[in-house]
C-alpha positions in Angstrom: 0.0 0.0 0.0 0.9 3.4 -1.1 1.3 6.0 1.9 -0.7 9.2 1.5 2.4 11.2 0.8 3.3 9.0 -1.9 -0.1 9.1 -3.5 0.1 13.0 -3.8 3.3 12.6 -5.2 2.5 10.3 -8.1 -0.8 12.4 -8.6 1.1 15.2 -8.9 4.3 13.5 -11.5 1.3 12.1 -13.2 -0.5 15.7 -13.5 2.6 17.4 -15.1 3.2 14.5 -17.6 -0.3 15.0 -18.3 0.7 18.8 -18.8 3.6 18.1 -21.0 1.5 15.4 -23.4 -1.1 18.3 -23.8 1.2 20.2 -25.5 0.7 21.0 -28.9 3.2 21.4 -32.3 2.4 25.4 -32.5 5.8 26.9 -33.5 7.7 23.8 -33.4 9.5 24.6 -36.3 10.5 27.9 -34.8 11.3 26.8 -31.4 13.9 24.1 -33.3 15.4 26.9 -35.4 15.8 28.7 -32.2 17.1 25.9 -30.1 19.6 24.9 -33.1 20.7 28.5 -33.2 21.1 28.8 -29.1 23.0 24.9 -29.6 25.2 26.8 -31.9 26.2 30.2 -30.3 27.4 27.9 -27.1 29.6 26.1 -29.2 31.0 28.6 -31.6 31.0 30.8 -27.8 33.3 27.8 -26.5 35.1 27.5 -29.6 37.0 30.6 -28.7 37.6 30.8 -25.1 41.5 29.8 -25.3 41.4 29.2 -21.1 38.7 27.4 -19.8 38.1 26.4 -15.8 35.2 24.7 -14.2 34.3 22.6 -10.9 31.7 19.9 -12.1 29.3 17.8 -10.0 27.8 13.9 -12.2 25.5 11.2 -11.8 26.0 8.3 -13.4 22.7 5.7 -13.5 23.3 2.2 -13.1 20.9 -0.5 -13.1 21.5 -3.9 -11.0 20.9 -6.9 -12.2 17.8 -7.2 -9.6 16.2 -3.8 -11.6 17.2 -1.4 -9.2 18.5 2.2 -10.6 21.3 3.8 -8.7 22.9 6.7 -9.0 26.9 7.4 -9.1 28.3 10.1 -7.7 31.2 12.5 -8.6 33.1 15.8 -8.2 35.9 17.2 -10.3 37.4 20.2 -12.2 38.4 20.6 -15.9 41.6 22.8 -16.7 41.9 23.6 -20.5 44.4 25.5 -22.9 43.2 25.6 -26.3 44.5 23.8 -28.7 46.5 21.0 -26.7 46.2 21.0 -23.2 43.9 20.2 -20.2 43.8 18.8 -16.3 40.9 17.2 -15.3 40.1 15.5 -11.8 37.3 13.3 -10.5 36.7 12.3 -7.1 33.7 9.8 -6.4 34.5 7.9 -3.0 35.9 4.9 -4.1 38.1 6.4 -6.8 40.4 9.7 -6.9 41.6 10.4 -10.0 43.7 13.0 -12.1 44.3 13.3 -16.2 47.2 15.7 -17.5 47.6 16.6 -20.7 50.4 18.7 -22.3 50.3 18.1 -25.9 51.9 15.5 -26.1 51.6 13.0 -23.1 48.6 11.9 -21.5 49.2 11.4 -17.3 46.8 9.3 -15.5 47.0 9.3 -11.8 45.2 7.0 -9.4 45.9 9.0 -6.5 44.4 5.6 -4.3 46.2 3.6 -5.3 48.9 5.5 -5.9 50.0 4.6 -9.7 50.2 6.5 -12.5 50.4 5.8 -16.5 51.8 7.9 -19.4 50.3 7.7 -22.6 51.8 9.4 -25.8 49.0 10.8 -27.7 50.6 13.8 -29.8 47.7 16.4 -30.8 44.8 18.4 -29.9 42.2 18.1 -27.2 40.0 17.1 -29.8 42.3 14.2 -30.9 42.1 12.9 -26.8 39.4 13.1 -26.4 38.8 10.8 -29.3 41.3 8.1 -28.4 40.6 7.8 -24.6 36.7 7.3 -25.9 38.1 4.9 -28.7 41.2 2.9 -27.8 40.9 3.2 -23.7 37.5 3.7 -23.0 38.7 6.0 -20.6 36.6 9.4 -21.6 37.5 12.7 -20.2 34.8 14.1 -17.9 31.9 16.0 -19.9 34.1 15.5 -22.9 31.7 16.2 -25.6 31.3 19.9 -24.1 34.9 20.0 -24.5 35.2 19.4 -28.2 36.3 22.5 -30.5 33.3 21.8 -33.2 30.9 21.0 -29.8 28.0 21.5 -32.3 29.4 19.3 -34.9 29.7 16.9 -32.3 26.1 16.6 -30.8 24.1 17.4 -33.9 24.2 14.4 -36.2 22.1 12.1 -36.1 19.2 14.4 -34.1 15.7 13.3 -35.4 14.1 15.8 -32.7 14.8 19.4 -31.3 13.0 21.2 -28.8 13.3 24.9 -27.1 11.7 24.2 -23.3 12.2 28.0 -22.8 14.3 28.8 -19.4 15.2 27.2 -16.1 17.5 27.8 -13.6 20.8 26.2 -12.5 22.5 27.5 -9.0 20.9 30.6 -9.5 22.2 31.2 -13.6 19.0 31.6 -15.5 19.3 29.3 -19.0 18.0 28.3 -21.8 16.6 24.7 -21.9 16.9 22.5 -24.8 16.0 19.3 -25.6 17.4 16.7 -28.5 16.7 13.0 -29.4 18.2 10.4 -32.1 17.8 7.0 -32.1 20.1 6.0 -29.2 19.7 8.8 -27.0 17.8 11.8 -25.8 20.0 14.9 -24.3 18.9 17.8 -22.8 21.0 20.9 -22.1 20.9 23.9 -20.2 23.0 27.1 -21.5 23.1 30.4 -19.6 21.7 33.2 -21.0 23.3 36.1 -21.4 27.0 37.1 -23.4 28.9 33.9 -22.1 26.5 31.3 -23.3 28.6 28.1 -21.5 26.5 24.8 -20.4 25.6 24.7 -17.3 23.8 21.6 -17.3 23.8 18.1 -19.6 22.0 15.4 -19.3 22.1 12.0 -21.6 19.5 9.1 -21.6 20.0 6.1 -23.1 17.2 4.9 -24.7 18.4 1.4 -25.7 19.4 0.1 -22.4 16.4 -1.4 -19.9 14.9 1.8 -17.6 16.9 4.6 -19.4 19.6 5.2 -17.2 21.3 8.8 -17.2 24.4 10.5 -17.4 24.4 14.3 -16.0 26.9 16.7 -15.4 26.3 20.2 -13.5 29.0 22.7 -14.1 30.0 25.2 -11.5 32.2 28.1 -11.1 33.0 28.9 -14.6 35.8 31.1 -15.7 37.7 31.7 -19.0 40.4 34.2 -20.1 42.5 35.4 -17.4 40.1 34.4 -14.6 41.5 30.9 -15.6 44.7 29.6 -12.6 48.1 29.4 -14.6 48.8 25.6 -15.3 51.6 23.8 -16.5 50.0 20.6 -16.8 53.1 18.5 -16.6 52.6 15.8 -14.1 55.1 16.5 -11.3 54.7 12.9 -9.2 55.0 14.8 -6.0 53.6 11.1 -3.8 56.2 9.3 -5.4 53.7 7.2 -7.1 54.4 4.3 -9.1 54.3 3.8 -12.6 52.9 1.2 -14.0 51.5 -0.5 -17.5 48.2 1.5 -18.3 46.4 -2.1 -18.3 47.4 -2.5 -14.9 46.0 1.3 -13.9 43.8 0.7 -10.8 40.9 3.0 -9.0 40.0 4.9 -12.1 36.5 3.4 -13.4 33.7 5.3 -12.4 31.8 2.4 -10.7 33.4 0.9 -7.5 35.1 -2.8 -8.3 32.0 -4.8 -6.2 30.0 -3.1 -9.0 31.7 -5.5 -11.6 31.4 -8.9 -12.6 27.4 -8.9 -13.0 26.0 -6.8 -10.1 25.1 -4.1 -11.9 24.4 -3.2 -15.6 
C-alpha cells in the first residue's frame, strides 16, 4: 500500500506529464530553429575561449541486475588551454583520480592507489578526447562539451529538437533545450546572457532497460585570465608508481563490487 504522501506525489508527476503530453506542435518549427541557433552560439561561444576552468558535479545511473536504478556520484574540475592541453580531476569515493595533458603526453593518476600511466598521444584536445573514448574507454569528464566543433559533435544524427524556454541552475537563468536520435535523448541547459557556457547536460539512453542517465552540472565557470596558470606537466609529488596502463587501478567510475554482473 501506497502512503498518502506517496499518493500525492505520483498524482502530482502524473499531472505534469499529463501537462507536458497536452502540448501541442504550434511553432515547433521555430522553437527548433531557435534551439539549433542557441546549440550553436554555445559552441562557436566555446570554440573561442582559449582558457577554460570549471568545478563539475555527475550522476552516473546504473541498473543492477535485480532492476534497481542507482545513482553514481562524482566531483571534479576541468583545466583547459586551447588547442593542446587540459587537467581534469574526478573524485567519487571509491576512486580519486587525475588526467594531465600537455600536448603531447597523457598522465593518469590513481591517486588511491597510488599509480600513475603515461600515454603518448601527440595532438589536440580534440584528438584525446577521441582516443581515450576509442582505444581506452577511458573518456574525459563532460568531454563532448569539451570538443572545439561542440556542435558538430552533438548534432548528427538528431531526429528531434525542442526549445523548453528557461530554467534555472545555481541561481544562472538558461535556456533549456532538448534533442533526441535514435540512441539517445539529451537535454542541455545554456546560460543566457553574453557567455552562453552549459551549465547543465543530461544524456538518456534509450536502448538500455529503464533509461539510465548521465548528467553533469558545471559550476564556477571562468575563462580568459580568470582561468589559474597551469603547466599541466605531471610532477609525481607522492612518489607514485608507474605502472603499464592495463594495470592502472581505482579509475573506473563504478566501484570494483560493481563488476562482474552486479550491476548493468
Amino acid at each position: 500500500m501506497l502512503t498518502r504522501r506517496l499518493r500525492r506525489a505520483f498524482i502530482f508527476v502524473a499531472l505534469g506529464i499529463l501537462f507536458v503530453g497536452l502540448g501541442g506542435p504550434t511553432g515547433a518549427r521555430a522553437d527548433e530553429a531557435d534551439a539549433k541557433k542557441l546549440l550553436k552560439a554555445m559552441s562557436d561561444y566555446m570554440a573561442s575561449q582559449k582558457a577554460i576552468s570549471f568545478d563539475f558535479n555527475a550522476i552516473l545511473e546504473v541498473i543492477t541486475t535485480d532492476n534497481q536504478k542507482l545513482a553514481l556520484a562524482s566531483s571534479g574540475a576541468v583545466t583547459l588551454n586551447r588547442p593542446n592541453k587540459i587537467r581534469a580531476t574526478r573524485a567519487g569515493g571509491h576512486a580519486d583520480v587525475e588526467m594531465l595533458f600537455d600536448g603531447e603526453t597523457l598522465t593518469l593518476f590513481g591517486k588511491n592507489a597510488n599509480l600513475y600511466t603515461q600515454i603518448s598521444v601527440p595532438g589536440t584536445i580534440d584528438n584525446l578526447v577521441d582516443v581515450l573514448r576509442k582505444e581506452y574507454n577511458r573518456p574525459l569528464p563532460a568531454s563532448d562539451l569539451l570538443m572545439s566543433n561542440l556542435y558538430g559533435e552533438l548534432m548528427p544524427d538528431v531526429i528531434d529538437v525542442k526549445d523548453l524556454g528557461s530554467g534555472v541552475i545555481d541561481g544562472v537563468e538558461c535556456d533549456y533545450l532538448a534533442f533526441r536520435n535514435k540512441e539517445v535523448d539529451w537535454q542541455i541547459w545554456i546560460a543566457q546572457g553574453t557567455n552562453p557556457y552549459p551549465c547543465r547536460y543530461v544524456i538518456t539512453s534509450k536502448d538500455m532497460p529503464h533509461s539510465p542517465q548521465y548528467s553533469v552540472q558545471i559550476r564556477n565557470w571562468k575563462t580568459g585570465s580568470a582561468v589559474a596558470s597551469d603547466d599541466f606537466v605531471f610532477k609525481n609529488s607522492t612518489k607514485a608508481k608507474k605502472v603499464d596502463v592495463k594495470d592502472l587501478k581505482g579509475m573506473s567510475p563504478m566501484p570494483d563490487h560493481f563488476k562482474g554482473g552486479t550491476a548493468q
